[in-house]
N, C-alpha and C positions, 0 to 999 in steps of 0.2 A: 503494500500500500504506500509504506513512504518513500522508495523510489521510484513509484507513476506518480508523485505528488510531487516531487523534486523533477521529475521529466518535463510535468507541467508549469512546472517555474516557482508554487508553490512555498516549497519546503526548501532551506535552503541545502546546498548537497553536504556540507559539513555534518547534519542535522544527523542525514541518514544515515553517514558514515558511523556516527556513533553511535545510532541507534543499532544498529548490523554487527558493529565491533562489540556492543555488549552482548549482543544472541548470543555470539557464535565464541565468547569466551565463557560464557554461562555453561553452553554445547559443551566446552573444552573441557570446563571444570567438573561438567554431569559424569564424563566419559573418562576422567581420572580419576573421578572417584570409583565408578564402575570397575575399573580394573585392579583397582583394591578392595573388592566389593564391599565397599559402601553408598551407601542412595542418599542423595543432597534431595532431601524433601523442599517442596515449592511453599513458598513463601508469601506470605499475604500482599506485602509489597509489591511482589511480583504479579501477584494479582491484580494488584490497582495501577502496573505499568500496563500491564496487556490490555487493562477496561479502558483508560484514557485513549492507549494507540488506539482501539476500538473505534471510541465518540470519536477522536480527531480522525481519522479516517473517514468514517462513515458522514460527519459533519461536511468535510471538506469536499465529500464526492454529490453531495447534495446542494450543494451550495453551488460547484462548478458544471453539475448538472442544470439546476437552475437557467445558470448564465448562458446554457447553450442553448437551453429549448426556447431564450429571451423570455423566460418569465421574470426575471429580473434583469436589469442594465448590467454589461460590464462593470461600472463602478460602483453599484448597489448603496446601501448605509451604512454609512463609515463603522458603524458596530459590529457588522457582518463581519469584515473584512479583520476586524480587534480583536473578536472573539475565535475566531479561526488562528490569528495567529497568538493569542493566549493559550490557547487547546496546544498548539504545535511547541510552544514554551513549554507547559505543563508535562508533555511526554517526554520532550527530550530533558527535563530536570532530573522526573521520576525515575526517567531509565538509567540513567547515570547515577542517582544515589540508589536506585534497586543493587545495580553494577558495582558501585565502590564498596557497598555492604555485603554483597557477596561473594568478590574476592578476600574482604577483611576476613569475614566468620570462616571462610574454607581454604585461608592461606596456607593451613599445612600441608594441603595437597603438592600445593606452589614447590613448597620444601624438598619435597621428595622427588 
């Protein structure tokens, strides 16, 4: 979702970048624990990054849908346009302290 949002000029590409560099080091982390068989349980947090990506997704494809079928002008109300990119703040915050708090909690992994 965030990088056809960043394709459409949306999202800026840094955004994505970190939002993809925390997946796929979470991925990293699941699958080192795995090989020490132990299971890194999901995290509430983690839950409330995945809801936000969600609404900001789902938000911004509605909004950009809008603008094409012209039910709304290109430049629409200025709060459209603030609340879109609050939402897109708000993911990429979340996802990064989801990210920094669990490399912190599962640095032992890191260790070994």
């Amino acid at each position: 979702g965030f990088v056809m949002l960043t394709e459409l000029g949306v999202v800026a590409g840094w955004i994505t970048v970190a939002i993809l560099t925390r997946e796929f080091l979470v991925t990293g982390l699941r699958l080192l624990a795995t090989a020490e068989g132990k299971v890194l349980a999901a995290e509430k947090l983690g839950k409330y990054k995945t809801t936000i990506q969600i609404v900001t997704i789902i938000y911004w494809l509605l909004i950009l849908g809008a603008k094409q079928a012209e039910l709304m002008t290109q430049d629409g109300p200025a709060w459209i346009d603030l609340l879109g990119e609050i939402l897109i703040w708000a993911s990429f915050a979340i996802t990064a302290w989801s990210g920094v708090r669990y490399v912190v909690m599962n640095r032992d992994l890191l260790k070994a």
